[in-house]
C-alpha positions as CSV (number, residue, x, y, z in Angstrom):
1,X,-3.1,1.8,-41.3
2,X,-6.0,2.8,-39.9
3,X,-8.6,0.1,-38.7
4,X,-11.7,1.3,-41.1
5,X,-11.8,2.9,-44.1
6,X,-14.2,5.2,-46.3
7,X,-15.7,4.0,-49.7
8,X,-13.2,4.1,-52.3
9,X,-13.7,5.6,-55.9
10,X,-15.5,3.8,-57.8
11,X,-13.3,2.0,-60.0
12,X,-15.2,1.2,-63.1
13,X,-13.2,0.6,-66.3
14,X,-15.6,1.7,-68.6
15,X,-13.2,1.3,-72.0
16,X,-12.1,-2.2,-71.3
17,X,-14.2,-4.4,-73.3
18,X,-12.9,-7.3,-72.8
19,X,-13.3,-10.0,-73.2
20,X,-13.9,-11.5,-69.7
21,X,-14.9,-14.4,-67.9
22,X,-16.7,-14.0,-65.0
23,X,-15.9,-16.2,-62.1
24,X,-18.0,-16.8,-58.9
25,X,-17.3,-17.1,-55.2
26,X,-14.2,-18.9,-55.0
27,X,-13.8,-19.0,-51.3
28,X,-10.6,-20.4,-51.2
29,X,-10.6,-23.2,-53.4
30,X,-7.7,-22.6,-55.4
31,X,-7.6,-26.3,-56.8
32,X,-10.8,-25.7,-58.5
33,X,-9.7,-22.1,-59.5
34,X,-6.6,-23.8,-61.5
35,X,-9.0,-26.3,-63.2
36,X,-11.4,-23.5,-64.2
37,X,-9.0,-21.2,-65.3
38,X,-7.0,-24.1,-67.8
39,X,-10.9,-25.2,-69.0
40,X,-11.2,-21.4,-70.4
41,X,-8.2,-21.3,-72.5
42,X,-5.9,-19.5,-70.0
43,X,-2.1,-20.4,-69.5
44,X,-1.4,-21.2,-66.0
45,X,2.1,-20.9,-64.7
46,X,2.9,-21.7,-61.1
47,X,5.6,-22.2,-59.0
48,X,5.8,-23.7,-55.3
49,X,4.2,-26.1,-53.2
50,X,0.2,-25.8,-52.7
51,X,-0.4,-22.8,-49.8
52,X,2.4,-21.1,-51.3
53,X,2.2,-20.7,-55.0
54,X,3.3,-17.4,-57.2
55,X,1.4,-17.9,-60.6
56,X,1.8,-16.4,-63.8
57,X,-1.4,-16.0,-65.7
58,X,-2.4,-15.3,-69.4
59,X,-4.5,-15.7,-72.1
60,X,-3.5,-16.1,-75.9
61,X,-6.3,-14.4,-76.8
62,X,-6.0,-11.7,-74.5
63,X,-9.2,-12.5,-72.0
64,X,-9.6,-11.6,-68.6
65,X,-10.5,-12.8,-65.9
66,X,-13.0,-11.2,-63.3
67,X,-13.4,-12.4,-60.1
68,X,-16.8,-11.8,-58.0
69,X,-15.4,-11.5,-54.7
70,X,-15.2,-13.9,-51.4
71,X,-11.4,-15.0,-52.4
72,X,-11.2,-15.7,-48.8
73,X,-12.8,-18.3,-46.2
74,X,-14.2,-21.5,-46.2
75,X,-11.8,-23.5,-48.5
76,X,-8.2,-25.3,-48.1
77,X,-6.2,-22.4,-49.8
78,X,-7.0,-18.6,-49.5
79,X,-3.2,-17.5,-49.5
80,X,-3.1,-19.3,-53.5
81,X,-6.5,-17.8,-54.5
82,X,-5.3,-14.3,-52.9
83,X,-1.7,-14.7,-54.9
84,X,-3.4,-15.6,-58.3
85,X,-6.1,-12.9,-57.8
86,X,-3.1,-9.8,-56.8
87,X,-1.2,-11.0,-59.1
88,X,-4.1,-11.0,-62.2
89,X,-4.9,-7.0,-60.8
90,X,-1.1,-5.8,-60.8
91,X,-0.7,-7.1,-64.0
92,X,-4.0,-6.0,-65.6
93,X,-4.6,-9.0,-66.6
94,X,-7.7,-9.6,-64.9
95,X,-10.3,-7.5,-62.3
96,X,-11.2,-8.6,-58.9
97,X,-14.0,-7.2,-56.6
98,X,-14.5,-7.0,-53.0
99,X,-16.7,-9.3,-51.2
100,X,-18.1,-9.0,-47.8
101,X,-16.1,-12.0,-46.9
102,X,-12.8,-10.1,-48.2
103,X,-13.6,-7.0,-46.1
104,X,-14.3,-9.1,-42.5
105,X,-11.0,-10.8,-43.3
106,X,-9.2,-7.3,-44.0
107,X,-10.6,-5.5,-40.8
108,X,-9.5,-8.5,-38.8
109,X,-5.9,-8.0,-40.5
110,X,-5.9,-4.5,-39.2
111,X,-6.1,-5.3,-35.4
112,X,-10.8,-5.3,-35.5
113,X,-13.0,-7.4,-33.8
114,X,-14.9,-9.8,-35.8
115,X,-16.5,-12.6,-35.3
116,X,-14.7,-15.6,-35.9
117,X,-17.2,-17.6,-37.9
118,X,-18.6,-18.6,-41.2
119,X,-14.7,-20.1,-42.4
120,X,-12.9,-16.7,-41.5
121,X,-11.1,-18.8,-39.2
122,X,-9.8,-21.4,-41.9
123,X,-8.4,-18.5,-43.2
124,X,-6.6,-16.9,-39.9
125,X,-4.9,-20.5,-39.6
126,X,-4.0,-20.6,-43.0
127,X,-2.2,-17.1,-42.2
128,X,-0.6,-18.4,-39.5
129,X,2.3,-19.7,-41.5
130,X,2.5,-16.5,-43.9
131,X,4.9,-13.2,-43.5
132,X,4.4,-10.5,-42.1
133,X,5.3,-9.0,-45.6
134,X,2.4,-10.7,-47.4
135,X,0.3,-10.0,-45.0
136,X,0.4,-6.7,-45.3
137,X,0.6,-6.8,-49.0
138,X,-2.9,-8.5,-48.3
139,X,-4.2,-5.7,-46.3
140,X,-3.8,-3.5,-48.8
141,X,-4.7,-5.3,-51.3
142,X,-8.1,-5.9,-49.9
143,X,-8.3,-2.4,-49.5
144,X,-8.1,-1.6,-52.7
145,X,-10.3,-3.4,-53.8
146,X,-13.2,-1.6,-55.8
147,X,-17.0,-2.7,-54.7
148,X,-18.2,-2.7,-57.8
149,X,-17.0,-2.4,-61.9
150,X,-18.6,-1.0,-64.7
151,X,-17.1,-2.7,-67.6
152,X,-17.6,-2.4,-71.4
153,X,-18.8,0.8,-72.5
154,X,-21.4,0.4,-69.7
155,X,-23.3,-2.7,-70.7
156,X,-21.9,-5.1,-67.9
157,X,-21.8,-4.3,-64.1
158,X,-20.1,-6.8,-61.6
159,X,-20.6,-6.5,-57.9
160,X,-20.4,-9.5,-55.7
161,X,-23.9,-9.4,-54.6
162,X,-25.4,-7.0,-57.4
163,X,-26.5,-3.9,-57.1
164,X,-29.7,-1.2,-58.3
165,X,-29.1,0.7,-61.7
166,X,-29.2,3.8,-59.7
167,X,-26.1,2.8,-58.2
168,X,-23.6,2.0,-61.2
169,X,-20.7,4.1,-60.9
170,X,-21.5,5.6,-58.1
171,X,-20.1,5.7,-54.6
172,X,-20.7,6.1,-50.6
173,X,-21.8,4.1,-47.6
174,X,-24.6,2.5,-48.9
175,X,-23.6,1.6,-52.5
176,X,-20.5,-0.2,-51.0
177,X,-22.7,-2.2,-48.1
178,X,-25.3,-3.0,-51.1
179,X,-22.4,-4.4,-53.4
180,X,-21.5,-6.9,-50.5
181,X,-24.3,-7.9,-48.7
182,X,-27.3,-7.3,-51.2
183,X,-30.3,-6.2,-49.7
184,X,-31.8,-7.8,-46.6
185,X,-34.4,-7.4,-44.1
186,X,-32.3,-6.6,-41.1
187,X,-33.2,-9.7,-39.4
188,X,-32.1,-13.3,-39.1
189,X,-32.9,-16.8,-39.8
190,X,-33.2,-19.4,-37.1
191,X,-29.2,-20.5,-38.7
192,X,-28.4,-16.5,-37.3
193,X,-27.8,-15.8,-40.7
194,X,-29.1,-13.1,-43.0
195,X,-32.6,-13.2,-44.4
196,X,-31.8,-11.4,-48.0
197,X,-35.1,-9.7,-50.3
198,X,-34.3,-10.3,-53.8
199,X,-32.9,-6.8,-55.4
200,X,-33.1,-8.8,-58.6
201,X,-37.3,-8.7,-59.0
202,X,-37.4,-5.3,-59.9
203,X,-34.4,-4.7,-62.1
204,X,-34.7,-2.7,-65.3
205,X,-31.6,-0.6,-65.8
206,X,-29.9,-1.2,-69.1
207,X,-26.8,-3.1,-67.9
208,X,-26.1,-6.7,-67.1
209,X,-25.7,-7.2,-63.7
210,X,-23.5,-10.1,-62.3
211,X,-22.9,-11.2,-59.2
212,X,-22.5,-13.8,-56.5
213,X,-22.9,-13.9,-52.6
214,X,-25.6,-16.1,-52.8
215,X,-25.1,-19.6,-53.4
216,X,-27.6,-22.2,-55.2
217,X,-26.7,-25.3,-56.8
218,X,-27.9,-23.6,-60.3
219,X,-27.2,-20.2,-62.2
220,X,-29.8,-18.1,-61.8
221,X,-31.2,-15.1,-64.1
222,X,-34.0,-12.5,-63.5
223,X,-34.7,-9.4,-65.4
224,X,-31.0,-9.8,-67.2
225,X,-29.3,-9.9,-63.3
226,X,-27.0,-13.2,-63.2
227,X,-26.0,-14.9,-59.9
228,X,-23.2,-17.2,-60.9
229,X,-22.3,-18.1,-57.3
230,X,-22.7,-22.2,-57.5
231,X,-21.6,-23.1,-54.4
232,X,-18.3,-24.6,-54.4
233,X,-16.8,-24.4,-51.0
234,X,-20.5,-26.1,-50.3
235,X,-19.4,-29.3,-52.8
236,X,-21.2,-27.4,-55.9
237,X,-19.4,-26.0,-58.3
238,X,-17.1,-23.0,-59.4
239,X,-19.0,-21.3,-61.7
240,X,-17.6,-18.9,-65.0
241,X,-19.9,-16.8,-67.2
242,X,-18.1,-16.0,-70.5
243,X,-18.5,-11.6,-71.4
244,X,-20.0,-11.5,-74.2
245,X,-20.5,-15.2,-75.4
246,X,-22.7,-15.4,-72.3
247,X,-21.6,-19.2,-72.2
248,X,-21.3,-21.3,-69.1
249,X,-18.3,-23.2,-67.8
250,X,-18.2,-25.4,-64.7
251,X,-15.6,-27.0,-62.3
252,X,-17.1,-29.7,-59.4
253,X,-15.9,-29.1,-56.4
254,X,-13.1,-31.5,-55.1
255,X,-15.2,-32.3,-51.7
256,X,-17.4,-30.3,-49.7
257,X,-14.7,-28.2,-47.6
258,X,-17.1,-26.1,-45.9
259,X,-20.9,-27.4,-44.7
260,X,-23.8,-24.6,-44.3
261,X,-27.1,-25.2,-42.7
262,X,-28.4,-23.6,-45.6
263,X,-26.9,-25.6,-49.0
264,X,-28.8,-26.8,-50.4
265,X,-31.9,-27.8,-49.4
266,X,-32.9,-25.0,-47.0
267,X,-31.8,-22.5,-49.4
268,X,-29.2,-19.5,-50.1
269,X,-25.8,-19.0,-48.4
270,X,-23.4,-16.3,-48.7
């Protein structure tokens, strides 16, 4: 497989209407996944010991789920969150896109250099004790994975840190690297991390855009842009915005598996 890849298509669904429920940056914490998932009204199925869990997944009333991105790092069980999230996609039973925590992890699957930092390396441990067979499953899964959806006729876009009107349903370079990362300044805090300009202030396209990446104890919502990214791997919460009830739905986080110089005082993480 080769060790980068171009943009793929972009994938956008624009006849399934749902209904979904949006669910932010889960980062590994599968526990809190489970309890979100059973809160909504789904029917969780699961077999095997935590790490290595196969799930079955429905809803009676046939929603689906849609996940923001960042399955990976961070949190105690990225192999269960990966599992529930491939098997949601291959069933179409629910949507997943990629985040820019997904991506590292994928590139470092394929033989790349990456930094090993920000919880990526929770995750390489965690893989440790996997197959080579769903490894590579992984790999391509995480290639597949679309960077941003346009779902119901057009009036909600998710990308797992938002992106311009200008941009739905298109592809290239700088669409994908927008979905994932936002929009930044090119330079870094005094933490080495990212200093982000908020896309969000100047929105006006017709669609509802939602999105994680960066994490604040609270929801936030600017010019009909959502950022349901809570925080969870921080101790916060894993957040799920019902499509189209718009209607919150919150799980606390077991512990605080992962600590940032940035949560929550000092401001967004991602």
């Amino acid at each position: 497989m080769p060790s980068d890849l171009s943009p793929l298509p972009p994938d956008t669904h624009f006849d399934d209407v749902g209904p979904f429920d949006l669910i932010g940056d889960v980062h590994g914490c599968a526990g809190e996944l489970e309890i979100l998932l059973d809160m909504l009204g789904y029917q969780l199925e699961f077999d095997g010991p935590e790490g290595q869990r196969a799930y079955e997944v429905t809803h009676p009333e046939g929603r689906k789920p849609v996940l923001l991105g960042d399955l990976v790092d961070r949190g105690p069980r990225t192999p269960d969150v990966l599992r529930l999230a491939m098997h949601l996609v291959e069933t179409g039973r629910g949507h997943a896109v990629v985040g820019n925590h997904d991506d590292k992890f994928r590139r470092w699957l394929v033989g790349n250099s990456v930094v090993l930092s920000h919880g990526i390396e929770r995750t390489i441990e965690q893989f440790s004790r996997e197959t080579r067979q769903f490894r590579d499953a992984v790999t391509d899964f995480l290639h597949t994975l679309p960077d941003h959806l346009v779902l119901d006729r057009g009036q909600l876009v998710v990308a797992h840190a938002g992106l311009h009107a200008h941009m739905h349903g298109e592809t290239g370079k700088r669409v994908r690297s927008f979905a994932m990362f936002g929009e930044t300044t090119g330079e870094r805090d005094e933490h080495g991390l990212p200093i982000r300009l908020d896309w969000a202030r100047n929105y006006s396209g017709p669609a509802t855009v939602v999105h994680g990446h960066v994490a604040e104890p609270d929801v936030r919502e600017r010019n009909n842009v959502l950022c349901i990214d809570t925080g969870c791997c921080f101790g916060g919460h894993l957040t799920a915005l019902t499509w189209p009830e718009r209607k919150l739905f919150q799980v606390p986080a077991h512990k605080e598996w992962f600590n940032s110089p940035r949560w929550p005082t000092n401001g967004p993480d991602g």
